[in-house]
N, C-alpha and C positions, 0 to 999 in steps of 0.2 A: 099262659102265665109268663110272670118275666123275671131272669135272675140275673143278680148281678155275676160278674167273675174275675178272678183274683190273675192280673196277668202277669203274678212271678210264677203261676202255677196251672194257669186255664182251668182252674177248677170252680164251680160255683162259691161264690162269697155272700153268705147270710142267705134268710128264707126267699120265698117266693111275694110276689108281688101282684094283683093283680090288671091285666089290660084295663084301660079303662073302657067302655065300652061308648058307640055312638050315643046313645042317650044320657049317660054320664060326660061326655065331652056340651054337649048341649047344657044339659045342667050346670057345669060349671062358667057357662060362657055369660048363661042369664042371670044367674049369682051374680058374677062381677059385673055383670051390665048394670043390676039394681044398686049395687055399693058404688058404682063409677058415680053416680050421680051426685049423691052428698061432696063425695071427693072431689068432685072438678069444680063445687061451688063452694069446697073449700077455701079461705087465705092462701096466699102463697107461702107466708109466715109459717102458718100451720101445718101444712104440706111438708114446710124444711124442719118441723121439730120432727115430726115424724118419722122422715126420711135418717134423721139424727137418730132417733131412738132406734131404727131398725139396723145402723149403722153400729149401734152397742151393743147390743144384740146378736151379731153376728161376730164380734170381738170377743163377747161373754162367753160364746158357745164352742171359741177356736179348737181346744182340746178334744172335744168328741167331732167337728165336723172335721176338723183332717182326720182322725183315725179311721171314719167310716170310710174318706175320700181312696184313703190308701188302699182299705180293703179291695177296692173296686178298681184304682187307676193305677197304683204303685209306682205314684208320683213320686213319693218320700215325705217324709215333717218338713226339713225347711222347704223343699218347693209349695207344700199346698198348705202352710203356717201363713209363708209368704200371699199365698191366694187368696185365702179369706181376710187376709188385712187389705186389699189390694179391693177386695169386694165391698168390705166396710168403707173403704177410701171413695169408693163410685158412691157411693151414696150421700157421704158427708159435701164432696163436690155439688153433688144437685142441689145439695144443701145450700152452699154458696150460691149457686145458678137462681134458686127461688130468692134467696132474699138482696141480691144483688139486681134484679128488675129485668136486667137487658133484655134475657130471655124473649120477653114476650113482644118486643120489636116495636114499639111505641113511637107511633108518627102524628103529630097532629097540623093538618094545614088549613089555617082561620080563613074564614071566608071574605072573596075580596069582589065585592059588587062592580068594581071599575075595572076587571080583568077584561078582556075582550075574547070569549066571551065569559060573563060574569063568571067567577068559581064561587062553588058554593062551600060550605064547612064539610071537612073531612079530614076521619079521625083512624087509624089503623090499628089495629095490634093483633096479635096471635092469642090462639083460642086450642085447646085440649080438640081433639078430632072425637067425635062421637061415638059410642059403643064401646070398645073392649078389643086390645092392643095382642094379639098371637107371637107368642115366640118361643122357637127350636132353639134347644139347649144345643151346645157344643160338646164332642167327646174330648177336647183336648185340654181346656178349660173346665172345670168341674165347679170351680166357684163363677170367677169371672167373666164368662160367658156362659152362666147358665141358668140358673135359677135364680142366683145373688147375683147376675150378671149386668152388665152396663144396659143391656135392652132392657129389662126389669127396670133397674134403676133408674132410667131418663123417662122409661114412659110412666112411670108413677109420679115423676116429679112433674111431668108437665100437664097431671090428671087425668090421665087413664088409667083403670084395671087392667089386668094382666092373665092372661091365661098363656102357660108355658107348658110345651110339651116336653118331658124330660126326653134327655138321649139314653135311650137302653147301655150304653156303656157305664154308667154310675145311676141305677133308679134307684135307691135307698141314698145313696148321697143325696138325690133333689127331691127327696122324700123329707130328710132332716132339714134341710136349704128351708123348705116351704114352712115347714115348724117354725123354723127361731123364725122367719121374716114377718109371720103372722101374727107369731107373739106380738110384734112392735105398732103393727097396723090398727088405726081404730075400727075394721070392718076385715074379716078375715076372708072373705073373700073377695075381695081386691085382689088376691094373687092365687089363681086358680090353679091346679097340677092335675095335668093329662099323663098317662105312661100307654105305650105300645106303637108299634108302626100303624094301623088301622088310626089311630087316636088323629093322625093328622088331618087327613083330607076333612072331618067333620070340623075339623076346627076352624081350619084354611076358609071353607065355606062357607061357614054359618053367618046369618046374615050380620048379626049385630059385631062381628069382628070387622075393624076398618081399617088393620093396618097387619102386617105380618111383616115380623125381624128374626132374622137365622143366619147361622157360622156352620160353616159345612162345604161340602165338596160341589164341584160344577153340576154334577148330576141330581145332587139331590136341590142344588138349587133349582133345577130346571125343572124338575118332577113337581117343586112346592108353587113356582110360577105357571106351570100348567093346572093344577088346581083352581088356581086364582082366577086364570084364563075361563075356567068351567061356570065361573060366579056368572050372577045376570046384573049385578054390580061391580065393575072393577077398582078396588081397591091398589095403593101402592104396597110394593113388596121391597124389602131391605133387606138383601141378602150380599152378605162376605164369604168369595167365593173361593177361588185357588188364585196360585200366586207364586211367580218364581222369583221374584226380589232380586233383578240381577245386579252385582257387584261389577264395577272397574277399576282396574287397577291400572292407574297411567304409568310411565317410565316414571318418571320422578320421585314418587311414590318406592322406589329400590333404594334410595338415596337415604331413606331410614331405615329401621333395623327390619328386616324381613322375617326373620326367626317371629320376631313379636307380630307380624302380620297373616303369617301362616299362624299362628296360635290364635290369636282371635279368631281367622274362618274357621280352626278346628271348634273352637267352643261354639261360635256360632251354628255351626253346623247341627253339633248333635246335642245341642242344648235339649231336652227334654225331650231325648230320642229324636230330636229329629219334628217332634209334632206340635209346630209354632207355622201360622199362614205365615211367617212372617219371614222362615228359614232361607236360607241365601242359596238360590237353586241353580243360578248360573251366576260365574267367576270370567272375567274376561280380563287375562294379565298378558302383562310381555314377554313373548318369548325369553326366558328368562330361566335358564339351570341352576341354578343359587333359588331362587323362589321355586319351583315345583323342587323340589330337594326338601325343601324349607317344608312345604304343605306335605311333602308326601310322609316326614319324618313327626307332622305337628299328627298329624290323624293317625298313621299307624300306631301312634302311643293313647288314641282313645279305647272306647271299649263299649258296646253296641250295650241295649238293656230292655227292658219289657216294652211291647209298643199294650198302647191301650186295648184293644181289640184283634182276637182273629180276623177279624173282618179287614183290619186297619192292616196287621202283617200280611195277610194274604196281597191285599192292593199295593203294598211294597216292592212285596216280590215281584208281582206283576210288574211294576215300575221298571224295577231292576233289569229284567228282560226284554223289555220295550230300549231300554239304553248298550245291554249284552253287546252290541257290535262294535262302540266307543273301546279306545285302551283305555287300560281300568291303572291311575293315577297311582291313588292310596287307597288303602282300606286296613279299618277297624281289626281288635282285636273280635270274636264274636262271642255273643254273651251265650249264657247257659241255660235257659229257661225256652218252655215253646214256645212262645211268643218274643221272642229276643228277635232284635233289627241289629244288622250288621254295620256300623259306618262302611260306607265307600264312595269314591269321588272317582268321577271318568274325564278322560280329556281329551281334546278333538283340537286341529287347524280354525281358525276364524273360516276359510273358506268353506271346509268340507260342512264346518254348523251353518253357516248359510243355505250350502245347498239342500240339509234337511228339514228346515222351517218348511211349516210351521209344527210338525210333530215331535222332533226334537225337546223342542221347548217348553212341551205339556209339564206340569207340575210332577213330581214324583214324590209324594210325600210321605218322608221319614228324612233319614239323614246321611241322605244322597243328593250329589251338586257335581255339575259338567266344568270341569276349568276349561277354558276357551284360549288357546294361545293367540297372539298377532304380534306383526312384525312391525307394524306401520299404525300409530294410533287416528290417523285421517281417514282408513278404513270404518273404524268404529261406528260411527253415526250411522251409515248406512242401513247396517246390520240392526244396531242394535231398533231402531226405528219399526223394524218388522217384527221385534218382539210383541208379546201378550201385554195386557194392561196389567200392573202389578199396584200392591199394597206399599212397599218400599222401592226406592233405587238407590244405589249409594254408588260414592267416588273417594279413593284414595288416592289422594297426591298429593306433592308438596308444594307447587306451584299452580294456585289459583287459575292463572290466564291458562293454563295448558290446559285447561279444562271445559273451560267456556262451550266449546261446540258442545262436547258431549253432556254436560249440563242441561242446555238448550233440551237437547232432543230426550232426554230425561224425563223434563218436567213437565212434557206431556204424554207420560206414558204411565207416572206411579203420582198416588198422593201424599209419599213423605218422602223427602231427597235429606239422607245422608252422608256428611263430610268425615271422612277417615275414621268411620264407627263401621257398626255393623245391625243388622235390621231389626233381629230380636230384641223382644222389649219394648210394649208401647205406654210408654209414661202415660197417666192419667191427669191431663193438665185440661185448661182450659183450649189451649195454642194447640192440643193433639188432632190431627186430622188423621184420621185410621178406615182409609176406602181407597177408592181410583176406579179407572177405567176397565169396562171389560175385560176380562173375566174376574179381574181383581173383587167386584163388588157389582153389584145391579142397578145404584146409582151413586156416580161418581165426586155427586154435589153435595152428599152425606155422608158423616164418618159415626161407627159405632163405639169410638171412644173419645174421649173429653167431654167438655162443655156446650157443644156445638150436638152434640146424640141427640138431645131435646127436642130439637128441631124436626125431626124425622115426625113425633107425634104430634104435629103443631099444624092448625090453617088458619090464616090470617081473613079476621074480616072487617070492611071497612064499614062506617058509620059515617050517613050523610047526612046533615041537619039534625040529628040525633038528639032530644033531648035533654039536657046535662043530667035530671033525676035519672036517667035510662043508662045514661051512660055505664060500662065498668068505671071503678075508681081511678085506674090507672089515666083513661081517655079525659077524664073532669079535668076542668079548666084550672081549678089550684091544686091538680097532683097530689091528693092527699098521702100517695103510698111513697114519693120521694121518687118515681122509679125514672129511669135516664129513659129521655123524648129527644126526639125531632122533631123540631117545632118550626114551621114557614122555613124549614129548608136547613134549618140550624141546630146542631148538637145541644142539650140542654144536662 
């Protein structure tokens, strides 16, 4: 059986639940596979009301899903008020995405008999991947990364079902998730809901699943790509993995007010305890006593709070003691509860963190971050080069050109470089790219949020001499759906 628990109190939160069992993961996979059909030769039009409906729906329902959410994550109202609007928000987006065209990548080149050698008619666009789309909930995330989450939501919009395995950290939250989203769906099993650790490997497997998306830790990505690995068809796997989002902080960057730049890494830091991929895990500033003064003084005034799971504080602690040898900077008031995470920040020489890559550097997730001193910012690049692939990199300075190098070597290590912000917080925009390199994500050429998610559920096929009656609408020669083409080479 599986229960949820309440982590201001590690005590069970509402009844029991049941495993789903191998044949019920089966079941639910061939459900969605028979509704995926009508749905992928659905309009696209129709596709984005829906997606709408299921986006008011999820708006309609905000007062009972955060209160269940909280029983289980002890997020708070406005963080998870904020979430399900943020979930509603992914969906109206697809929405956009479907009746906006681009999506489906529309190329057409006419055919030219006097080519040397002749080219024939050929016509491209993107097509829903066949079967039924897997996806691991997040425990950090409860709306937007899980059930009501962006993998749900691009792959329904680009016409797959969906079977989601919830995360044991909230299974009554993606119990209610599946209710209201079902409500909005013309075929209620389009979005199928597995519960248990067993539930996965049948799902991973099953033939007619052709695509699996998951937020989660390096190991359990590695565990759900060894399953994949077990198939006698290999399918792509979309998994967001760890992530230390390192910060620089250049000289220049002192020249403005540092109180207010230690206060941002403190909120950054322990934003939602600490349990955001996106947390700022290594800090690399100037030797600089007025700034660690500044940080040590901005975190000692936070105050540590429920981590979502035993399981979650346990691998904190752990964290913690893998870094034990670092001088320990700043640290947190400690909260009061079992499951309470303590803010603390350790710091080391630029050289001495050199010399303990690559373990140093492993992710520690909560809200614990290594400041990194240097004397010399020409050092920098070196080092930082040997870092892990990350989700974010950011730069504070106030001088552009002093940045350039380390810019450079940035931008191939993380998928979103930002200027004098800070990582948490991934806007849901079209322009958001939210992946990177090893270990950051499993492929670096896909992001699991904005408009660009779609893509992950999509394969492009092309049409040669294709009959126009045959054609999709999009491919026909007068465009009846309006949607934006490549036409002999040219933007239309």
């Amino acid at each position: 059986m599986i229960y949820g628990y309440n982590p201001r109190t590690g005590r069970q939160a509402g009844g029991e639940l049941a495993e789903t069992t191998e044949a019920e993961v089966g079941a639910a996979v061939r459900a969605a596979g028979d509704a995926g059909r009508p749905w992928r030769a659905m309009a696209a039009a129709a596709r984005a009301g829906v997606l709408d409906r299921v986006a008011d729906a999820l708006a309609a329902n905000a007062e009972e899903l955060w209160r269940t959410a909280d029983e289980e994550t002890a997020l708070g109202e406005t963080r998870l008020r904020g979430e399900v609007g943020r979930a509603a928000g992914q969906f109206r987006l697809f929405a956009e995405v479907l009746r906006d065209g681009g999506y489906a990548g529309v190329v057409v080149d006419h055919a030219d008999p006097g080519a040397t050698p002749p080219r024939p008619d050929v016509r491209l666009m993107n097509h829903p991947l066949p079967g039924v789309v897997g996806v691991f909930a997040a425990s950090n995330f409860p709306f937007a990364f899980s059930v009501a989450g962006g993998d749900t939501a691009s792959a329904l919009a680009a016409g797959c079902p969906v079977v989601v395995k919830a995360h044991p950290a909230h299974p009554r939250t993606s119990v209610l998730s599946a209710s209201v989203i079902r409500s909005a769906l013309p075929d209620a099993a389009l979005l199928g809901l597995v519960q248990g650790l067993e539930a996965g490997r049948p799902l991973v497997q099953h033939p007619l699943v052709s695509a699996v998306g998951f937020t989660g830790s390096i190991p359990g990505g590695k565990a759900i790509q060894a399953m994949i690995h077990e198939r006698p068809d290999p399918i792509p796997f979309y998994g967001e993995l760890g992530s230390v989002n390192p910060v620089v902080v250049l000289p220049s960057a002192l020249k403005n007010d540092v109180t207010a730049l230690a206060a941002g890494f403190a909120g950054s830091l322990t934003q939602g305890v600490g349990q955001f991929c996106t947390n700022p895990g290594l800090v690399f500033v100037p030797d600089d006593e007025s700034l660690r003064s500044a940080i040590k003084e901005a975190v000692a005034g936070s105050t540590g709070g429920p981590m979502l799971s035993g399981r979650i504080i346990e691998g904190y602690a752990q964290g913690l003691a893998r870094l034990g040898s670092l001088d320990t900077l700043a640290e947190g008031a400690s909260g009061t509860g079992p499951w309470d995470a303590t803010p603390k920040v350790f710091t080391t020489a630029l050289a001495d963190f050199a010399g303990a890559l690559p373990e140093i550097a492993e992710e520690c997730f909560g809200p614990s971050s290594i400041v990194v001193t240097y004397t010399d910012p020409a050092e920098l690049p070196v080092v930082l080069s040997r870092l892990p692939g990350s989700l974010t990199a950011t730069v504070h300075a106030a001088d552009p050109a002093e940045a350039q190098e380390v810019a450079g070597v940035l931008r191939e290590m993380a998928g979103r470089l930002i200027w004098n912000g800070w990582p948490t917080g991934v806007a849901v925009t079209w322009a958001m790219h939210h992946g990177g390199p090893w270990p950051s994500s499993t492929a670096p050429k896909h992001t699991s949020v904005g408009a660009a998610a779609i893509g992950r559920w999509m394969a492009p096929t092309a049409y040669q001499n294709w009959p126009q009656d045959l054609l999709p609408a999009e491919l026909r020669e007068d465009n009846p759906l309006g949607v934006p083409r490549r036409v002999d080479g040219r933007q239309e």
